[in-house]
C-alpha positions as CSV (number, residue, x, y, z in Angstrom):
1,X,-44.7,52.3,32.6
2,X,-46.3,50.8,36.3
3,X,-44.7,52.1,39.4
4,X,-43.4,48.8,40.2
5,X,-40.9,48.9,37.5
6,X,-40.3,52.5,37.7
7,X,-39.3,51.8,41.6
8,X,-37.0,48.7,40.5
9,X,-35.7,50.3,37.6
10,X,-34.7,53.1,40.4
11,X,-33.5,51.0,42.6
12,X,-31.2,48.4,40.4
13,X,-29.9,52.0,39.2
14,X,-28.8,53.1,42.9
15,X,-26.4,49.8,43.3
16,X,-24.4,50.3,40.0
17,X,-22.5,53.0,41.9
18,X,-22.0,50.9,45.2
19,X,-20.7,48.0,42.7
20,X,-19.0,49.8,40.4
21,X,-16.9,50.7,43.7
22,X,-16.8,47.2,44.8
23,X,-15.0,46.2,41.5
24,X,-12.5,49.5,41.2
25,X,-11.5,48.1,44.8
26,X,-11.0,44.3,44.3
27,X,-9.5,45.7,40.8
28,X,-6.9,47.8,42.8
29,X,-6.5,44.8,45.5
30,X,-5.4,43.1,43.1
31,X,-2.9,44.6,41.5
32,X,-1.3,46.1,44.4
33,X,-1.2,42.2,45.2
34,X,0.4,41.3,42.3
35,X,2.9,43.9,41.8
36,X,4.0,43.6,45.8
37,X,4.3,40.2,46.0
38,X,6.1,39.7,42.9
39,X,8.4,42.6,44.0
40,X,8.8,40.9,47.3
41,X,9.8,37.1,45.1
42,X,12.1,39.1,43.4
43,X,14.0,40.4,46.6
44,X,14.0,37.3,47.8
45,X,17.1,36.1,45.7
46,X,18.9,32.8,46.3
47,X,15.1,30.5,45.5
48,X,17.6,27.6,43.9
49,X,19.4,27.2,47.0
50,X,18.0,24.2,48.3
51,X,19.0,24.3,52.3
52,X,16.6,23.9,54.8
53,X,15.7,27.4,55.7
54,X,12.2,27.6,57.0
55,X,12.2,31.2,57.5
56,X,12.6,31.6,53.7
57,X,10.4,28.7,53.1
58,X,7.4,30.0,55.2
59,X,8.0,33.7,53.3
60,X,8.2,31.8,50.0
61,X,4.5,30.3,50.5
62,X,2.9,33.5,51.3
63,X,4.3,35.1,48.5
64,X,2.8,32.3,46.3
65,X,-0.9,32.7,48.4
66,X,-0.4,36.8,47.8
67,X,0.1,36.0,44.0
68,X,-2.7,33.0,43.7
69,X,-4.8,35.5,45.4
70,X,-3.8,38.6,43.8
71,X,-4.6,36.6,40.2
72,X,-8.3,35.7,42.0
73,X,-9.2,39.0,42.6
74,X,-8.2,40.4,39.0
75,X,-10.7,37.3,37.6
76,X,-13.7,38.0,40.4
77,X,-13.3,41.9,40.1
78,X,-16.0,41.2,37.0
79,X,-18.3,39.2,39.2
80,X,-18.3,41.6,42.5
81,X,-22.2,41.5,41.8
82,X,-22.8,38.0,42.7
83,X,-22.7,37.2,46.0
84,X,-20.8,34.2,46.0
85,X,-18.0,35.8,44.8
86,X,-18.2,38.6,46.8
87,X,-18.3,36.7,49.8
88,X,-15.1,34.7,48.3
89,X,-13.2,37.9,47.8
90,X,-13.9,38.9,51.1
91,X,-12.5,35.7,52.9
92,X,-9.7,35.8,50.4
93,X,-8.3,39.2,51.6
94,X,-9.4,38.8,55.4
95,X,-6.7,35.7,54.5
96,X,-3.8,38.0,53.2
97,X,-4.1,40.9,55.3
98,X,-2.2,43.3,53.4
99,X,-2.9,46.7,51.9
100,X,-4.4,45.0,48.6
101,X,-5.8,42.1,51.0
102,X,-8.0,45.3,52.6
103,X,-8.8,46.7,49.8
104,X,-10.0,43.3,48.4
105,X,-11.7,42.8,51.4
106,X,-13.6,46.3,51.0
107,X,-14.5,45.4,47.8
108,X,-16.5,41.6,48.7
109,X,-18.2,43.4,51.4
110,X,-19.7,46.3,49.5
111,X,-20.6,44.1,46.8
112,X,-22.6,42.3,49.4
113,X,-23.7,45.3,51.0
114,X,-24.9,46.2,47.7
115,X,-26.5,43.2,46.5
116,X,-28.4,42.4,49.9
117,X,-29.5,46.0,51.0
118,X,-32.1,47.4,48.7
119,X,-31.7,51.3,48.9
């Protein structure tokens, strides 16, 4: 075999670990998303009554964006190594801010980090 594929052989072999991070991280984002947020619906109590509560209103909607984004990051935890979605998952949980937000987070930006820095 020529060096030249021995070398990119080598070095498409040195990102599977930095992605295969990436995706255990958006993976575990997004669960923790899910399974808090749908915890947190479930606490909520009372969703029929139909008052004009804002509070409750305002807590309702970013339970729905933690979900929505929780079920985005379970779908692009496959494609972590294409950079559009990478760079999706890492505006999506800079959006939610939570502990699965940050971890989802992590995740985009090492699969860019991995995808645009040749080792």
């Amino acid at each position: 075999m020529p060096n030249s594929i021995v070398s990119t052989v080598g070095k498409m072999a040195s990102q599977v670990p930095l992605l295969t991070l990436a995706r255990l991280l958006v993976l575990i984002g997004g669960v923790v998303l899910l399974i808090g947020d749908i915890l947190q619906a479930i606490d909520i109590g009372g969703l029929t009554d139909f008052s004009t509560d804002f509070a409750r209103l305002g807590g309702l909607t970013g339970i729905v964006v933690g979900i929505l984004v929780g079920i985005l990051a379970l779908v692009g935890s496959r494609e972590v190594a294409n950079p559009a979605w990478s760079l999706i998952l890492l505006i999506l949980g800079l959006f939610v801010g939570s502990l699965g937000g940050i971890l989802v987070f992590i995740g985009g930006l090492i699969g860019l980090v991995a995808h645009y820095v040749k080792i």
